[in-house]
Structures are given as C-alpha cells and as structure tokens.
LOVEXPA-458434 format. One record per residue: residue number from 1; residue in one letter; z, x, y of N, C-alpha, C in turn; chain. Coordinates in steps of 0.001 Angstrom, whole numbers, plus 500000, padded with zeros to 6 digits. Atoms other than C-alpha are relative to their C-alpha. Layout:
! residues N
 torlum sevo    npz    npx    npy   capz   capx   capy    cpz    cpx    cpy koltor
    NUM    A      Z      X      Y      Z      X      Y      Z      X      Y      A
...
END
This chain:
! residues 269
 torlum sevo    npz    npx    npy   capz   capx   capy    cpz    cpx    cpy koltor
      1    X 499811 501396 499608 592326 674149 829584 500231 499923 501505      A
      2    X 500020 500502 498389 591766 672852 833608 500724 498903 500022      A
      3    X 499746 501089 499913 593622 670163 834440 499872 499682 501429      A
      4    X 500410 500443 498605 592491 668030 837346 500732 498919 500273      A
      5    X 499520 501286 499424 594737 665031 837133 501196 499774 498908      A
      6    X 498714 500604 500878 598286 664143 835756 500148 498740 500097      A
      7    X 499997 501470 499948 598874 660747 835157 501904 499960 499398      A
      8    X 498821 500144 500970 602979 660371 834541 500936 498869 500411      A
      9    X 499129 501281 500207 604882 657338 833623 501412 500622 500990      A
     10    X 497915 499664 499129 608764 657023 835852 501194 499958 499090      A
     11    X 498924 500613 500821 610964 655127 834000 500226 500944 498725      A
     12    X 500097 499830 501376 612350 657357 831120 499198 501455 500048      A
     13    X 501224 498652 499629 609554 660468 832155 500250 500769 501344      A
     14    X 500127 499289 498311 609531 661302 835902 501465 500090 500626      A
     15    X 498794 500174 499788 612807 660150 836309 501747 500242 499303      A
     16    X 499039 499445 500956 616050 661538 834904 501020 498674 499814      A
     17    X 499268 501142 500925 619103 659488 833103 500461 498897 500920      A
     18    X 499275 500925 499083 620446 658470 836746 498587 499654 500928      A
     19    X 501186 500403 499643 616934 657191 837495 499482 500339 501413      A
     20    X 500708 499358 498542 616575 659786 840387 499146 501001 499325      A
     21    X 501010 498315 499746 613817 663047 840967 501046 501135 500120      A
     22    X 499338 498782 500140 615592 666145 839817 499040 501047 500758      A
     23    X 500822 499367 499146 614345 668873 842499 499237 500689 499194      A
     24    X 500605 498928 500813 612782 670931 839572 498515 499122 500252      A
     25    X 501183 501026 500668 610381 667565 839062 499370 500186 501616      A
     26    X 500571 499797 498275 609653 667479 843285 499525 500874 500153      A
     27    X 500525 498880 499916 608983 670910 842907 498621 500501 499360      A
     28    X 500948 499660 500815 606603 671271 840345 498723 498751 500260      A
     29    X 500571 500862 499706 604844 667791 841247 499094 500498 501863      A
     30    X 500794 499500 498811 603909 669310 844752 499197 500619 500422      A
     31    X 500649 498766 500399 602882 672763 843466 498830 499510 499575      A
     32    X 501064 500576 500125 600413 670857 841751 498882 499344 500961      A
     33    X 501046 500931 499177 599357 668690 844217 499482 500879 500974      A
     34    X 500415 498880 499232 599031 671738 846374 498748 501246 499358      A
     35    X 500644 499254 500776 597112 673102 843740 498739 499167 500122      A
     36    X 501338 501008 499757 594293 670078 844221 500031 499390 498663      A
     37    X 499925 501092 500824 595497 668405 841539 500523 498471 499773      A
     38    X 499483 501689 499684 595732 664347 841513 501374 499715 499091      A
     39    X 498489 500126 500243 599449 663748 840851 499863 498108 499948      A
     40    X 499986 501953 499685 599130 659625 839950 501307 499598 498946      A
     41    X 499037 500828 500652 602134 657914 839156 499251 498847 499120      A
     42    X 500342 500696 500917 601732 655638 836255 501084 498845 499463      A
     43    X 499052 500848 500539 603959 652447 835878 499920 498552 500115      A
     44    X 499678 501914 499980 605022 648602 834853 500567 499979 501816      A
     45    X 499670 500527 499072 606312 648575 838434 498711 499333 500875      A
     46    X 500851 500202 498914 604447 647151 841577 500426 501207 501092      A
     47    X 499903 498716 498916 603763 649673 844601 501412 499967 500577      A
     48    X 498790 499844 499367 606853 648612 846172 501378 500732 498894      A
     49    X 499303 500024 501044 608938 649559 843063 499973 501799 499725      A
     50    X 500365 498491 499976 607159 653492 843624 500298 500609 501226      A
     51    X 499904 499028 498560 607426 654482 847621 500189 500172 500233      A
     52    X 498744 498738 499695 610641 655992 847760 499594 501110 498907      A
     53    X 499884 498663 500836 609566 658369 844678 498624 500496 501057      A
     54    X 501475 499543 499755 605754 658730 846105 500669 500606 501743      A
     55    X 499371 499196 498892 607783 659474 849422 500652 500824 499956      A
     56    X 499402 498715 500046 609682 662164 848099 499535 501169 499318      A
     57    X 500529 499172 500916 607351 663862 846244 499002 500307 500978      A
     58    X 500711 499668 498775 605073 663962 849568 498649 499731 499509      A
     59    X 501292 500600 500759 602386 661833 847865 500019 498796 500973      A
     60    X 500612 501361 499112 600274 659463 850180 498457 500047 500497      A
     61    X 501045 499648 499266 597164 658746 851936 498837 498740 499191      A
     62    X 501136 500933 500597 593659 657016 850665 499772 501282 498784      A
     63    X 500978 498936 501029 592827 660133 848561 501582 500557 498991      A
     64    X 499255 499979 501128 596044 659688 846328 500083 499155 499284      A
     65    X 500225 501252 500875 596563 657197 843794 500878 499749 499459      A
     66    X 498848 500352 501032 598898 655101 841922 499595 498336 499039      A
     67    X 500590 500897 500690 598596 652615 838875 501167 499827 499889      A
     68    X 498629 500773 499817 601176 649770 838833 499720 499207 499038      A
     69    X 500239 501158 501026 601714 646967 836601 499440 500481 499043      A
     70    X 500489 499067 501362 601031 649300 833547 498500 499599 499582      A
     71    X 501512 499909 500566 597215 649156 834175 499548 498934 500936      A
     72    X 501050 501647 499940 596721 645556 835883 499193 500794 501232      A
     73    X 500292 499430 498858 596231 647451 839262 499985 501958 500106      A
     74    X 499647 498417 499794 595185 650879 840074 499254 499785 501666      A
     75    X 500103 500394 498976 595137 651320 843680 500111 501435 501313      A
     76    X 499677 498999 499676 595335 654130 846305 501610 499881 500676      A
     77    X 498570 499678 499558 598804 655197 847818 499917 498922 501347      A
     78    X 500055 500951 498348 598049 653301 851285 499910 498869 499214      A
     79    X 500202 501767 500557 597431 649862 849259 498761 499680 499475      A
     80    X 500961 500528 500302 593930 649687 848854 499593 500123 498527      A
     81    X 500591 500314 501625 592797 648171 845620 499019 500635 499414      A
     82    X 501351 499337 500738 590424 649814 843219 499716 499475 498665      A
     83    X 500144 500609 501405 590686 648143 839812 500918 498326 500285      A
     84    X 499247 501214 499869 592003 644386 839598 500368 499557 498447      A
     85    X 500134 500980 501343 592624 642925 836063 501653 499225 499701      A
     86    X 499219 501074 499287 594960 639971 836815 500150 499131 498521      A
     87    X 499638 501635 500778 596319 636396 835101 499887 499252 500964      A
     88    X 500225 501366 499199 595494 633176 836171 500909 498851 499814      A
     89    X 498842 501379 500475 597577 629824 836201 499669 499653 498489      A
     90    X 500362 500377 501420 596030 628891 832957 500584 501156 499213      A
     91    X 498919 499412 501214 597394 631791 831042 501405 500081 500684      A
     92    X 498230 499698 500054 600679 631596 832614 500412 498806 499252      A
     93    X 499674 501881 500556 600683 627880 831552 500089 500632 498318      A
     94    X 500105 499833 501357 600078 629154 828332 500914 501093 499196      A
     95    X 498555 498735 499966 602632 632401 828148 501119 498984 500346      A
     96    X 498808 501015 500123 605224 629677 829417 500397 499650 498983      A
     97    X 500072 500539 500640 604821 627729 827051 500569 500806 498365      A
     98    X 499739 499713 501105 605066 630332 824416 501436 501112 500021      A
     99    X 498892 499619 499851 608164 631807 825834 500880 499025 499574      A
    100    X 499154 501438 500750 609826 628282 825049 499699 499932 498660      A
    101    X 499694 499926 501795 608627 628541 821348 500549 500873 499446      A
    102    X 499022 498662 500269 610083 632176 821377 501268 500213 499879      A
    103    X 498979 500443 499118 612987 631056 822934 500721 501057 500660      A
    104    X 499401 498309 499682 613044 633995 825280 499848 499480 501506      A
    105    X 500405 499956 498582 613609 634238 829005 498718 500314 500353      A
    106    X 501438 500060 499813 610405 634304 830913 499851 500086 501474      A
    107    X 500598 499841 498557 608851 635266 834535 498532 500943 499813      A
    108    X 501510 499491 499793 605636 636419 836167 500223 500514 501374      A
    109    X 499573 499242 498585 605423 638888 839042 498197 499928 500501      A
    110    X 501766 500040 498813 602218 638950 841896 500489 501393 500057      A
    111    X 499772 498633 499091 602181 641695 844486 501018 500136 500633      A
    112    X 498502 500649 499311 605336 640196 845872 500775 499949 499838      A
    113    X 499147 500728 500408 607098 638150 844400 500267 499742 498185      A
    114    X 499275 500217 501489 609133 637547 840593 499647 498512 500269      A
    115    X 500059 501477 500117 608573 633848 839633 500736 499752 498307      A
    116    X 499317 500496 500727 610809 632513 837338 500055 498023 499566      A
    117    X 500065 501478 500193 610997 628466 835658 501037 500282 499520      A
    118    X 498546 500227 500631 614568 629291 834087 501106 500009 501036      A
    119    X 499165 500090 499281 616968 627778 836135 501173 500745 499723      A
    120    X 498923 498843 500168 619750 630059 834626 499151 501540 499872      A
    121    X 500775 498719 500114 617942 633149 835404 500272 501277 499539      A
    122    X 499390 498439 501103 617960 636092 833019 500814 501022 500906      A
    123    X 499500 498824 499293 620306 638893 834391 498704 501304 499788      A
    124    X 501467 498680 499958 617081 641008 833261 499119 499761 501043      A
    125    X 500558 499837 498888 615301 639639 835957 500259 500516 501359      A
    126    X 499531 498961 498708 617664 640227 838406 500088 501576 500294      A
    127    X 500356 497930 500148 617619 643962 836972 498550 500516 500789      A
    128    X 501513 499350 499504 613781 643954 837563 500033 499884 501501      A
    129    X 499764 500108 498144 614138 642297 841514 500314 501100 500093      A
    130    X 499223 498719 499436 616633 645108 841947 498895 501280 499764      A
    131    X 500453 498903 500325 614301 647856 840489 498874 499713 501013      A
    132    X 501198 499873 499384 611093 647296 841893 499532 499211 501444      A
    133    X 499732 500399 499017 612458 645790 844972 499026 498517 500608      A
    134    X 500871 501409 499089 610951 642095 845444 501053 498637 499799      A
    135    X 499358 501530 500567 612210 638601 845461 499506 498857 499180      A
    136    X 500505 500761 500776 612933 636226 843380 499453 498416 500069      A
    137    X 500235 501784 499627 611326 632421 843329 500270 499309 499285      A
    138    X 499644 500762 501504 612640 630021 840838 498523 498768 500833      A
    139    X 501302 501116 499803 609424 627336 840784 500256 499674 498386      A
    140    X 500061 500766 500864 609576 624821 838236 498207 500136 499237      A
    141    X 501631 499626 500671 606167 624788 835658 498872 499062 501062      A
    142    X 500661 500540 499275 604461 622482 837719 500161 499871 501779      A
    143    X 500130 499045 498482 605254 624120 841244 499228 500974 500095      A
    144    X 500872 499057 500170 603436 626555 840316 498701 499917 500944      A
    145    X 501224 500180 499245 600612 627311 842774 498553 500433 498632      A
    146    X 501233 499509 500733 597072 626771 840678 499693 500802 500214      A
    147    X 501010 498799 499749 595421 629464 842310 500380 500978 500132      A
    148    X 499426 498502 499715 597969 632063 841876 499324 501154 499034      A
    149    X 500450 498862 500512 597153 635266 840710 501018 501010 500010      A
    150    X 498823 499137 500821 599522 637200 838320 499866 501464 499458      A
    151    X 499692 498797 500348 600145 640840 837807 500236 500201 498443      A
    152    X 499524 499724 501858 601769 640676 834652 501103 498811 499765      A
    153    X 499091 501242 500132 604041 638138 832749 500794 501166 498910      A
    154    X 498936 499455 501012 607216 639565 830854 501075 499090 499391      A
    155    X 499430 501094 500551 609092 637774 828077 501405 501237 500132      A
    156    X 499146 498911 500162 612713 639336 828754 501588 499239 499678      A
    157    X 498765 500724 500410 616124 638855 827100 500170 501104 499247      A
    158    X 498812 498982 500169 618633 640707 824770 499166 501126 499035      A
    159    X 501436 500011 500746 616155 643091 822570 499972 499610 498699      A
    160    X 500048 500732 501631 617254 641582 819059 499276 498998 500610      A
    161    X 501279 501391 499810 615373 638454 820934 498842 500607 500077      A
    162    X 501777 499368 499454 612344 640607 822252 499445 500601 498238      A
    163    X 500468 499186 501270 612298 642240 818588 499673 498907 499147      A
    164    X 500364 501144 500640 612114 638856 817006 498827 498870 500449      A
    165    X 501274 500764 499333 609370 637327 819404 498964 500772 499924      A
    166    X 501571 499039 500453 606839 640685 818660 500093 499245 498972      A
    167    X 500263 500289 501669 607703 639721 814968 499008 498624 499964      A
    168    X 500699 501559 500108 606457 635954 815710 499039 499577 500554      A
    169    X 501056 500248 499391 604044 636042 818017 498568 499957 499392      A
    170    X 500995 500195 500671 600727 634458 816695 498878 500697 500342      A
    171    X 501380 498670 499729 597321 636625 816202 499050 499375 501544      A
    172    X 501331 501240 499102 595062 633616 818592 500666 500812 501259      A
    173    X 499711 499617 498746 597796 634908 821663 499450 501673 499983      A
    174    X 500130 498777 499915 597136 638807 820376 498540 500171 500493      A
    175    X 501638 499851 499783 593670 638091 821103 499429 500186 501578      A
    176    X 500446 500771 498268 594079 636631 824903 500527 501092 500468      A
    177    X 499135 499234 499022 596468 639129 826114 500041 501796 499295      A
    178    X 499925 498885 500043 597038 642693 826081 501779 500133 500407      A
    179    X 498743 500202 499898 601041 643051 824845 500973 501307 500082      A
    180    X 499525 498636 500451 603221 645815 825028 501548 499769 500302      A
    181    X 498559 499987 499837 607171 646768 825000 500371 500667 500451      A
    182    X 499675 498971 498798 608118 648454 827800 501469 500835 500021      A
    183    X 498493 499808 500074 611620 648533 827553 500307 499199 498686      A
    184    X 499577 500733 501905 613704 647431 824064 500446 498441 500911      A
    185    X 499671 501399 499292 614664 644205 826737 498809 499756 500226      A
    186    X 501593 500189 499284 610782 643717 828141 498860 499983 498487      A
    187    X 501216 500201 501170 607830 642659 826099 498904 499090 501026      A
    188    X 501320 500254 499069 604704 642298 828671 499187 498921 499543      A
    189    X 501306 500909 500018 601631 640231 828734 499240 500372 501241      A
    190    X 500646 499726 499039 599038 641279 830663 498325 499574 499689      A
    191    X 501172 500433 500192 595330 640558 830990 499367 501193 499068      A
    192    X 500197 498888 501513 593303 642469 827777 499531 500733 500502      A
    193    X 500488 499085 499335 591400 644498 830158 500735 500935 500730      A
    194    X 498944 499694 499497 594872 645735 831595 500865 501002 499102      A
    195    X 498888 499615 500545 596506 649009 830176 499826 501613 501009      A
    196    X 499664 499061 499245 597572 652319 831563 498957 500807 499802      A
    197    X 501583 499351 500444 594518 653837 829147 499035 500091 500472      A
    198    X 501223 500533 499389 592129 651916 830500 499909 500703 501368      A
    199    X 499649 499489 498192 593325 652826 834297 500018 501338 500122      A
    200    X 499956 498709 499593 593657 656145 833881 498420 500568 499746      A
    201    X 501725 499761 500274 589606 656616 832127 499406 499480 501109      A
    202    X 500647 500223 498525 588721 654557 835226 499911 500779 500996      A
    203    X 499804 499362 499226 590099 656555 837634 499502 501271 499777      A
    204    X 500373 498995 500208 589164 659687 836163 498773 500149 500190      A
    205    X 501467 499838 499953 585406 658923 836127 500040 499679 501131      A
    206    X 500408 500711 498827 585534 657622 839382 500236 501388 501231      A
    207    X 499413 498925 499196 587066 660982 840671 498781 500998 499311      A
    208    X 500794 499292 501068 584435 662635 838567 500540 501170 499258      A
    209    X 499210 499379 500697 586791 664138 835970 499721 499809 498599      A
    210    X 500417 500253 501877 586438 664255 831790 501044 499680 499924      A
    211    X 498783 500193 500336 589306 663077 829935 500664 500939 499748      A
    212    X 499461 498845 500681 589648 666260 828731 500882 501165 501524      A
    213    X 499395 500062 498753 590622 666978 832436 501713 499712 500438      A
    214    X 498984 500469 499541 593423 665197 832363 500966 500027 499098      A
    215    X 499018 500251 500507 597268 665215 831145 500888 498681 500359      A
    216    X 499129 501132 499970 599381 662399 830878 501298 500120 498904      A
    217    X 498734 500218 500361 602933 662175 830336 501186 498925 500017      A
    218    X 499000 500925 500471 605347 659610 829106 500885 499604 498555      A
    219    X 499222 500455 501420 607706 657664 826226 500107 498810 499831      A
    220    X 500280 500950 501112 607249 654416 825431 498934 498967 500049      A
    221    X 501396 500154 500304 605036 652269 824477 499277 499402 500641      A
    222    X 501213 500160 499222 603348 651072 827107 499312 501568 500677      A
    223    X 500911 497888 499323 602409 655192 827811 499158 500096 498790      A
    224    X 500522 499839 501288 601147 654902 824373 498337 500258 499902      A
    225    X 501212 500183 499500 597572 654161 825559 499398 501214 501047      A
    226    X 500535 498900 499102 597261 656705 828403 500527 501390 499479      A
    227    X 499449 498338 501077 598729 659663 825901 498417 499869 499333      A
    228    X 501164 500215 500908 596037 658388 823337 498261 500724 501223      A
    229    X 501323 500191 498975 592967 658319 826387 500263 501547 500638      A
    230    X 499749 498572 499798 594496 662122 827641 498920 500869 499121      A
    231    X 500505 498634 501194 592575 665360 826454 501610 500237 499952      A
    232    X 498827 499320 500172 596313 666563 826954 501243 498703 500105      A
    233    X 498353 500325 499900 599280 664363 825969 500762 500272 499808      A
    234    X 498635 499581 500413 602650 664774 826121 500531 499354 500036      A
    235    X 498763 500567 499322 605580 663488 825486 501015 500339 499990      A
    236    X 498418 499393 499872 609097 663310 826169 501158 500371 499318      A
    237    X 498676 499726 501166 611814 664793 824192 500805 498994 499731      A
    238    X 499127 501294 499878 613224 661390 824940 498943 498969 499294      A
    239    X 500999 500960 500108 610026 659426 823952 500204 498965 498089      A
    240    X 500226 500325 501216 610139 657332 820433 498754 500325 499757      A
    241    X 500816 499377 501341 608391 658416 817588 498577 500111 500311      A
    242    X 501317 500308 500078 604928 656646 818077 499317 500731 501042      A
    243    X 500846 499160 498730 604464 658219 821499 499701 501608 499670      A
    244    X 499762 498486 500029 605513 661995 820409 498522 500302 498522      A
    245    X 500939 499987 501395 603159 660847 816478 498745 500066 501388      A
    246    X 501222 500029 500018 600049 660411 818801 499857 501556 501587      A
    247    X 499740 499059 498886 601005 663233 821854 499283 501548 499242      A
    248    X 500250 498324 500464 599302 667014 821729 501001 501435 500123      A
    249    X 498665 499325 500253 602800 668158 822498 501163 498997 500575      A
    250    X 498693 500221 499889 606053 667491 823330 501005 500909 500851      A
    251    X 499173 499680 499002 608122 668315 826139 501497 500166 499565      A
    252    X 498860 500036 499598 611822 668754 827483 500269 498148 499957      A
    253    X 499468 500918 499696 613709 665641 827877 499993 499333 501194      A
    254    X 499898 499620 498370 613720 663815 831367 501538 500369 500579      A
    255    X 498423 499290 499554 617702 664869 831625 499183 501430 499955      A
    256    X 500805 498441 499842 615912 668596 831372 499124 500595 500512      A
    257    X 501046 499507 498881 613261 668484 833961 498784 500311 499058      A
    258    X 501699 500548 500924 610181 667378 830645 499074 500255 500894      A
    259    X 501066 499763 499210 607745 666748 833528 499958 501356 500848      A
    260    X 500305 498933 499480 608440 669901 835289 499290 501290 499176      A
    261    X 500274 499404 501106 608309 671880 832412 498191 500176 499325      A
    262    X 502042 500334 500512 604704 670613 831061 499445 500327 501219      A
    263    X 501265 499104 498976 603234 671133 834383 499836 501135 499993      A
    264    X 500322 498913 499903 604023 674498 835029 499394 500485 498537      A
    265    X 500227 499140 501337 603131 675360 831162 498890 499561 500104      A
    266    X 501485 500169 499756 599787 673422 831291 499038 499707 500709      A
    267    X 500730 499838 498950 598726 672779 834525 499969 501040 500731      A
    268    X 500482 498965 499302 599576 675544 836011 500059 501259 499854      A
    269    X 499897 498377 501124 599630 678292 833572 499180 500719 500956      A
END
C-alpha cells in the first residue's frame, strides 16, 4: 500500500482532548509531508478556524491544501479556491424557516462572518465565533443580503434538541441539502454537492492520485463520507461506532497520538 495523500479531520482526530497538536502528531505530520506526501486538513471549520494548526505543522503555500466547511470549499493553503459548492439566500430562507418549526437555534457562516436572526444568541454560536475565529452579525430574516453566499448553515442547541430535529426533519428538505452531525450540539446543512467525500475524490484526481492512494482519518459523522471514499480508512479509538463499522482500521485515541500512530504504521511503513 502507497499512500500519496492523508486527508485528516481536527476536531476529535488531529487534535487531542485540550484541543491542541501533541508533538508526536507535528512530528509525524511533517515526516510525511517531507516524505511528498499531501498532508490536507479536513474540517467543518473555515480557513481561519485552521492557520494556527496549518502553521504549526509547517503546512502552506499553493501546492498544499485544505478542505473547510466539511466539503463546501476545498481550497489551497494561501486561499485560492478550487471547488465551490455554496447556499444561496433562497435556501437559507428556507433552512430558517425550518429551524423555527424545529425549534432549534439557527445561523449561517460565509468566509467571514457567523450570521445569526436569534436575538438571544445560542451560547453554541458564541462557542463556534470563538473556535474558528470570526464575527458575529445578528441580521434579522429580511436583512439578509439577497446575494449572499453561504458556506454552510448549522441548526445548533442542547443535543436532546439536535437529536429530536434529525428525528423530524422531512424527506422533501433531505433531498435539497446534504445534512450531517458534526458535533452531538451541531446538525449542518450544506449544499448536496458538499461533503468531505466528495472533496477529498476531487482533489485526489486533480492531483492525479487513485482513491486507493489515499488515507483518511477521523470520528464523526461528518468524516463518515471521506472514511467511506478512502482506499485506507481509519478511525479513532475515540470515533462512534458508524465511523470505526465502515473504517479499514482503527487507531489510538486522539488523547494517544491516533493520527501519529496510523501514519507511521501506514504511510510510512
């Protein structure tokens, strides 16, 4: 087995319990990349939300890569775009809308900026601002700029709510959107052409790589898709069930240095 390209989720994978880079993971992530292998971060964040890890792992340039917004964008390390698959005002109008029949907190993030219509704004949003470092805008439904263009929309609140809005959510929305549960608080919406799967088979052919090329590592279920699309998945000793049921192995934990571990054993055996 060659491997030419890792693809690994942060949150939960890359990142240990105190959501820093354990030097084992810096270490083994470099070796690789020193090895000429494409090291692409893989996450629900936006770029800004990655460029203290992609800066400590000594990942940059046009000829590195990172996929944000769990698929909407895959893009190189400097900024430049390579895949787009976006939301428009019309489905946010319409995700609004069905966050109020859910009765779940609700925002939509750009390249920028969080947008919020709940004047008491979820403390989960303020979690996300804080994580992936942007600000927030409260805009009422009809402030809304028509011609914006949305990254991703997340329905977020306590997860007995998020677990009761998968349960209810009607088939007509499963159709429009591409949904996933990122976190047991987070439950996405993204455009259907939009998943980490998709982004990582893109990128791979575009680098001229097989799937069978490539490993990908993560745990939940938005990794679910780019494990599946892997010749080599793994997941995390930490990962629920569904990720580890469809994975070709199974790692360390990320408290145990998981991602270090799998590289050196199958990339760089």
């Amino acid at each position: 087995m060659t491997i030419k390209m890792i693809a690994i989720d942060i949150d939960g994978t890359l990142l240990n319990e105190k959501s820093s880079l354990n030097p084992a993971t810096i270490t083994a992530v470099q070796a690789a990349r020193d090895a000429g292998i494409k090291v692409v971060l893989c996450t629900g964040r936006p770029l800004t939300g990655v460029q203290d890890y992609l800066d400590q792992l000594g990942l940059s340039g046009d000829d590195q890569y990172v996929i944000t917004f769990n698929g909407a964008l895959a893009q190189t390390i400097s900024g430049k775009i390579l895949v787009r698959h976006t939301l428009n005002y019309d489905q946010y109008r319409q995700l609004q809308t069905l966050s109020e029949t859910l009765e779940t907190h609700f925002h939509v993030e750009t390249e920028s900026h969080i947008y919020t219509a709940n004047k008491n704004i979820s403390p989960y949003t303020i979690g996300e601002a804080f994580l992936v470092k942007m600000p927030i805008r409260y805009r009422a439904v009809e402030e809304m700029p028509t011609d914006i263009t949305l990254s991703k929309a997340m329905f977020i609140d306590d997860p007995k709510i998020i677990s009761s809005a998968v349960e209810k959510l009607p088939d007509y929305v499963k159709q429009d959107f591409y949904f996933v549960r990122s976190e047991p608080y987070f439950l996405e919406a993204m455009n259907k052409a939009a998943s980490k799967g998709n982004a990582i088979t893109g990128l791979a052919s575009d680098l001229g790589f097989s799937m069978d090329e490539v490993m990908a590592l993560g745990d939940q279920g938005n990794d679910l898709s780019m494990i599946k699309a892997a010749g080599w998945g793994v997941a995390m000793g930490n990962a629920i069930d569904e990720v580890k049921e469809a994975a070709q192995a199974v790692t360390l934990t990320n408290k145990e240095d998981g991602v270090a571990a799998a590289i050196n054993k199958y990339a760089l055996n």
